[in-house]
C-alpha positions, 0 to 999 in steps of 0.5 A: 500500500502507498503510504503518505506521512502527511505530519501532524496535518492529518486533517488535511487528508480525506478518505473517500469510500465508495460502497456502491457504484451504480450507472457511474454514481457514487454512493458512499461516505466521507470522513476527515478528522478535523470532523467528528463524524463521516458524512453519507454522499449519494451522488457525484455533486453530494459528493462534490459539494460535501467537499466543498462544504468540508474545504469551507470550514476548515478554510483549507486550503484557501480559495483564490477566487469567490464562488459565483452563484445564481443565487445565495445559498443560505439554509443549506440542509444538514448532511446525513452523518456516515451511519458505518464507521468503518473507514473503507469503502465496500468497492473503493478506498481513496484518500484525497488531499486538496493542496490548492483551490485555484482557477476555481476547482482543485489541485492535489493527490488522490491514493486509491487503496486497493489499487496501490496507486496515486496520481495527482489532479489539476481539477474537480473534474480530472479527480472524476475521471480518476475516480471513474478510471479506478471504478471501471477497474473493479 
């Protein structure tokens, strides 16, 4: 297994786990320890915007640039707390570390466990497809 040591910035690293995988969406949970409890996803813009809201609290790493919106997002519901605290996806395991919030997506480094690999993203987008890629694997 590839082993990051990320120092005493653990909570810079989440772990991502996929437990089903049907027609290309995700379902699974997240978890970061700057966080008490993992958080459920059901889709690729859950999964997506659950980041985002992760990014936003810990306000790392900073965004470069403001969020455009149709509109102001002002009661945002609750996400649904990870009812299985086990931290490995029934299909995949990924930790996720975000470096950098520029050009208004994300840089950084995806480890897919079971796979024994790691590349790196230079957007939202690219961290897609490698999720994708590590999927159609399975």
């Amino acid at each position: 297994m590839i082993n990051h040591v990320y120092g005493d910035n653990v909570f810079r690293t989440t772990i991502v786990c996929i437990d089903e995988y049907d027609n290309k969406t995700p379902i699974g949970r997240i978890y970061n320890a700057y966080f008490e409890e993992g958080v459920n996803f059901h889709s690729t813009i859950e999964l997506l915007l659950t980041l985002e809201s992760m990014l936003e609290s810990m306000n790392w790493p900073q965004s470069y640039s403001e969020r455009r919106l149709f509109k102001s997002v002002e009661d945002a519901p609750e996400p649904k707390k990870a009812e299985n605290e086990i931290r490995e996806g029934e299909l995949a395991t990924f930790s996720l570390r975000i470096l950098f919030r520029q050009n208004s997506s994300w840089q950084g480094e995806l480890v897919w466990h079971e796979g024994n690999q790691s590349e790196s993203f230079r957007s939202a987008f690219e961290l897609l497809m490698l999720i994708n890629s590590a999927m159609s694997n399975e």
